[in-house]
N, C-alpha and C positions, 0 to 999 in steps of 0.2 A: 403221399401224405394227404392227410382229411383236411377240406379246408379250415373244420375247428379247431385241429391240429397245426396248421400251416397261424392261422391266427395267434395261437397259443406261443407258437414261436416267434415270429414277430413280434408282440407284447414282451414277452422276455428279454429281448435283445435291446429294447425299447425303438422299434422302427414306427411302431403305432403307441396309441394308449388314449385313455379318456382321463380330463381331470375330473375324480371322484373327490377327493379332498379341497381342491379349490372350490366346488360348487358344495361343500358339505352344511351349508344354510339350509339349500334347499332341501337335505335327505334329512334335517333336524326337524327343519317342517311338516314335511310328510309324517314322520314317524311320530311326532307330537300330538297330528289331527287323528293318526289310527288309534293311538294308545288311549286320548282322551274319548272319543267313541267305543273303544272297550270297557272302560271305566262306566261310563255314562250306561252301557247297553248292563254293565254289570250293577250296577246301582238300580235302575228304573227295571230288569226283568230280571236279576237273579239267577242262581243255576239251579236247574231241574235238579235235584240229587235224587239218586236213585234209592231203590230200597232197600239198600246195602246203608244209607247213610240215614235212612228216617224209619226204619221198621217196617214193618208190614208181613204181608203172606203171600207166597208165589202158588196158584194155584194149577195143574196140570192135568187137562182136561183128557178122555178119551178121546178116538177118530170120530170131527161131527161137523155133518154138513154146514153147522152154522156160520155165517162169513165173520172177517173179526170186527167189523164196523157193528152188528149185531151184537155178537158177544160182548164188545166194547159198551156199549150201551145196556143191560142186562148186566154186567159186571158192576155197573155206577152205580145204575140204581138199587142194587142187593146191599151194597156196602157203602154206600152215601159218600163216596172217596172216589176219585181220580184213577182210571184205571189204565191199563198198557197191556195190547193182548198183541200176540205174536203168532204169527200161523206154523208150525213146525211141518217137517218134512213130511211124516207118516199123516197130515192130518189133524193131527192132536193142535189142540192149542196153549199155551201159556199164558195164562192172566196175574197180572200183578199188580195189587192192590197196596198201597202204602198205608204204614200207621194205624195198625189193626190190631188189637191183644186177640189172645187165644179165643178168649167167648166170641167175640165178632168174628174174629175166623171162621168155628163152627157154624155162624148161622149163615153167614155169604154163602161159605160151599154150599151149605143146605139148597137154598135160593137157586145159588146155581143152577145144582142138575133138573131143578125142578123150570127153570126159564131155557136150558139148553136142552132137555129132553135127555137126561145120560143117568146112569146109576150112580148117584152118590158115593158108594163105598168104591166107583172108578175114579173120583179126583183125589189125585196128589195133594196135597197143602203142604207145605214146609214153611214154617215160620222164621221170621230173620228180626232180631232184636237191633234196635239203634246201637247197641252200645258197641257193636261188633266194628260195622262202617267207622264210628266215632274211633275205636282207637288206632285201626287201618288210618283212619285220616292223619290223627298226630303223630303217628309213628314217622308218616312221609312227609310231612311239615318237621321233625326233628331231623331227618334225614337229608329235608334240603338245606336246612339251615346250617348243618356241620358239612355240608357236599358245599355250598357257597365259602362259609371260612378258610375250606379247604385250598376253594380254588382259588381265593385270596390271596392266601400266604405262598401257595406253591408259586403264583402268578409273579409275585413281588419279590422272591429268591431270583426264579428264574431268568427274569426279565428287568421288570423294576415297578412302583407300584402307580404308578401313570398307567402302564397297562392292567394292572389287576382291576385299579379304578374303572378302567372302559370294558373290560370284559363282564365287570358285574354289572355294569351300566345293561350293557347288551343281555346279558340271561336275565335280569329282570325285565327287561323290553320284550324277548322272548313269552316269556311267559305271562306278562300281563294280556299283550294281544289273543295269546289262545285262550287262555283262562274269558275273556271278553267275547271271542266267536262262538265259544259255547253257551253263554249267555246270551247273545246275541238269534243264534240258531236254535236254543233248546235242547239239544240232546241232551241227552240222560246222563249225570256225571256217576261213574262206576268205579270199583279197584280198580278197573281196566283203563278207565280215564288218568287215573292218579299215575299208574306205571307208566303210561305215556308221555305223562308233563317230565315226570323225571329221566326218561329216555333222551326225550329232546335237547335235555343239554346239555350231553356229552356231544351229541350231533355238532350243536350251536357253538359250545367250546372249542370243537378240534377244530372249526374253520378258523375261527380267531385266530389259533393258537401256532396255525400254519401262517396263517401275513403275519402275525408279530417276528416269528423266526426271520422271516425274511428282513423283514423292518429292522430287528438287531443287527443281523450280518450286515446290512446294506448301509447303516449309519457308523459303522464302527469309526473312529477318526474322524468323522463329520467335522467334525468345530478345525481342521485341519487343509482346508479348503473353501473356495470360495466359489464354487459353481454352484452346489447344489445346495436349496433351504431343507430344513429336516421334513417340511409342510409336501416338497416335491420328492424325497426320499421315500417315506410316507405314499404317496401315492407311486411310484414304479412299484413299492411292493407290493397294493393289490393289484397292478394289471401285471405284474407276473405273475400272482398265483390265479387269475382270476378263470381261466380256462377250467385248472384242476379246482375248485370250489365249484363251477357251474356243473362239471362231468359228476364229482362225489354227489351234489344236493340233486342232478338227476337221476343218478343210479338209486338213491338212497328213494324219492317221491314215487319210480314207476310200482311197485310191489304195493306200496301203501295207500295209493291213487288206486292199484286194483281191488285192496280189501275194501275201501272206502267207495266207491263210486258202483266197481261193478257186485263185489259180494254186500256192501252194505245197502246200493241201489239196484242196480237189476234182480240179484237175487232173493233180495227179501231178509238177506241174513242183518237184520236191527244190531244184533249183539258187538258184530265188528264197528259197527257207528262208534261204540264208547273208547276204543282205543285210537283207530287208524285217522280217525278227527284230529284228535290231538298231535299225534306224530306229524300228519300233510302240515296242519296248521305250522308248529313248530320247526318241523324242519326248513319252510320257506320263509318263515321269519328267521330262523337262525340262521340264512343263507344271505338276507339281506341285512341283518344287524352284523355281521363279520367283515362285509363290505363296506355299505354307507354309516354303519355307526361308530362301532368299535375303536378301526383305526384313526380315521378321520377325531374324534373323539382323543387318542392319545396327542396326534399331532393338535390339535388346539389345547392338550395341556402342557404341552413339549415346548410350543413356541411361546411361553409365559414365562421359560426358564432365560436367566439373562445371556448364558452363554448362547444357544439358540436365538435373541431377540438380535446380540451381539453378531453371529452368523448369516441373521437377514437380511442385516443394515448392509452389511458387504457386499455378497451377493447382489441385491439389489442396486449397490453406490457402482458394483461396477458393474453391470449391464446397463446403467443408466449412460456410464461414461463412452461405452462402447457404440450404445444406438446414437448419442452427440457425434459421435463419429465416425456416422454411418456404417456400422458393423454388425454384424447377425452377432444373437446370444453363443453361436457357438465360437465365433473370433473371440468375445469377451471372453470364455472358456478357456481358451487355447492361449493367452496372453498370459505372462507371466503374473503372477499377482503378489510374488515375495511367501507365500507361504510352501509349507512343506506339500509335497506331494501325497496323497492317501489313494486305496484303490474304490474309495467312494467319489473320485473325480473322474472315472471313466476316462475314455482314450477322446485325444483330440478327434472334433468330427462326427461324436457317438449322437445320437437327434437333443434334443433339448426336450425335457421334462413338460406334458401337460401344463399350460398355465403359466409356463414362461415368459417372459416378453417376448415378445416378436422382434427380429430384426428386418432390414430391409429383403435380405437373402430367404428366414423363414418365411413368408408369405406365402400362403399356398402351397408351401411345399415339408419339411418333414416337421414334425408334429412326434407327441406320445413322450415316453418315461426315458431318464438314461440308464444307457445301456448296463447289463450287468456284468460287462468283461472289466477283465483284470488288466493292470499293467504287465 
């Protein structure tokens, strides 16, 4: 077995584990300083929209030794506008000039061939009106709006709506930060950009959607027991999924990481920039809102419920009584405590939960999530 794998089992059985929910301050923090720097990067620089959202003329020149920093400059000043030129395979190059009516069109190309040295009647133009992008844009602004309601309701059948609350928490987290690195970095926001953001949360959903399963199964009977808080529930079930959400968000990043870095950086291919950005971005924000937000997130609305607040006191009144008594949490465990048995108390001797107290026994030695066997 792989050691990720040998890991991964462990974590499941709860032999290791990290408290992610007891330190979940700090992942509020974190994510509050990125989000607010998205915001900010999105406010003071704006997103580049491309010419798909503000009009313009894409202009497609013959094979010409001109380089594109040249042509770039030659492009500006023919059409007094912001240009973007691409170098194409054959040679040819692509100039794209935004916010241009048809007469300005014709007199640019004019310009053109006459500063690149090429025939006239060889440049392409195709004209793209604003109104095209504009309603591409609100189609996918209506589509996420009814794709969010959706995952709402189905969130709050399925489950209950403490998690529908934290999963929406999360895909707007999601997508604020990328919508922000794009602003942030400039690229050119495209249709290609838009199907990406909407890609991304099904990515971001399914991680959730896999700890909350686990979260459900693992609490069932909770309040029926007095080992474990729902805060420590809650955490066993991201480090048991946490293996299989690292493997899914690395399979899913290496293909995307190639169109982005090596076809959008090494190779010159620009056009991949306006999708494979959005995906890396989102995907690795969807990998860590499923984690440190999401659930963590449910369990601080969970333990505001009185039955849970009611569950704490317990737990905690009797491992208090136990360490008076010099006993390790898992003796407290193992004591009778007058209530019914459930199989979310785990077997006497299973390790004690991230964040447990300590007794004199745990020191130094076993640590992580309880176990997920059955009686």
């Amino acid at each position: 077995m792989s050691r990720l794998g040998a890991l991964g089992a462990r974590l499941y059985r709860g032999e290791v584990g990290y408290d992610f929910v007891g330190k979940r301050k700090i992942w509020y923090g974190i994510s509050i300083l990125i989000t607010i720097t998205a915001i900010v990067g999105l406010a003071v620089r704006g997103l580049n929209m491309g010419i798909e959202f503000k009009g313009g003329a894409v202009f497609t020149t013959p094979s010409t030794s001109v380089s594109v920093s040249q042509a770039q400059t030659d492009a500006q000043e023919a059409s007094g506008h912001d240009a973007i030129v691409q170098k194409l395979g054959d040679g040819k190059l692509r100039i794209q000039v935004t916010e241009l009516d048809t007469k300005q069109a014709d007199a640019v190309k004019t310009k053109l061939a006459q500063e690149l040295k090429v025939n006239e009647a060889d440049i392409n133009a195709d004209l793209v009106g604003p109104s095209w992008g504009e309603t591409i844009a609100n189609k996918a602004w209506t589509g996420l709006a009814i794709f969010m309601i959706l995952v709402v309701i189905y969130l709050a059948i399925a489950f209950e709506w403490r998690m529908a609350v934290a999963a929406l928490v999360a895909l707007i987290h999601d997508l604020t930060i990328t919508v922000g690195v794009y602003a942030l970095v400039g690229f050119e926001v495209t249709p290609g950009t838009v199907i990406g953001l909407l890609t991304i949360l099904g990515y971001s959903l399914y991680d959730t959607v896999v700890v909350f399963d686990s979260l459900k199964e693992g609490s069932k009977g909770i309040t029926k027991q007095t080992r474990w808080t729902y805060s420590e529930i809650a955490n066993r079930s991201i480090n048991g999924t946490l293996v299989r959400s690292i493997n899914t968000t690395v399979v899913a990043l290496l293909p995307v990481a190639g169109l982005l870095f090596i076809g959008g950086g090494f190779l010159g291919a620009g056009m991949l920039n306006d999708i494979s950005l959005s995906l890396f971005v989102g995907l690795a924000a969807g990998a860590y809102s499923s984690i440190f937000i999401a659930t963590p997130l449910v369990a601080d609305l969970k333990e505001r419920d009185p039955q849970m607040k009611a569950l704490k006191k317990r737990v905690l009144a009797k491992r208090n009584a136990a360490l008076a008594r010099g006993e390790s949490v898992d003796d407290a465990a193992d004591t009778d405590d007058g209530f019914e048995d459930d199989p979310a108390d785990g077997l006497p001797g299973d390790a004690a939960p991230a964040g447990a107290v300590a007794g004199p026994r745990d020191r130094g030695g076993r640590g992580g999530r309880p176990s997920g066997r059955r009686r």
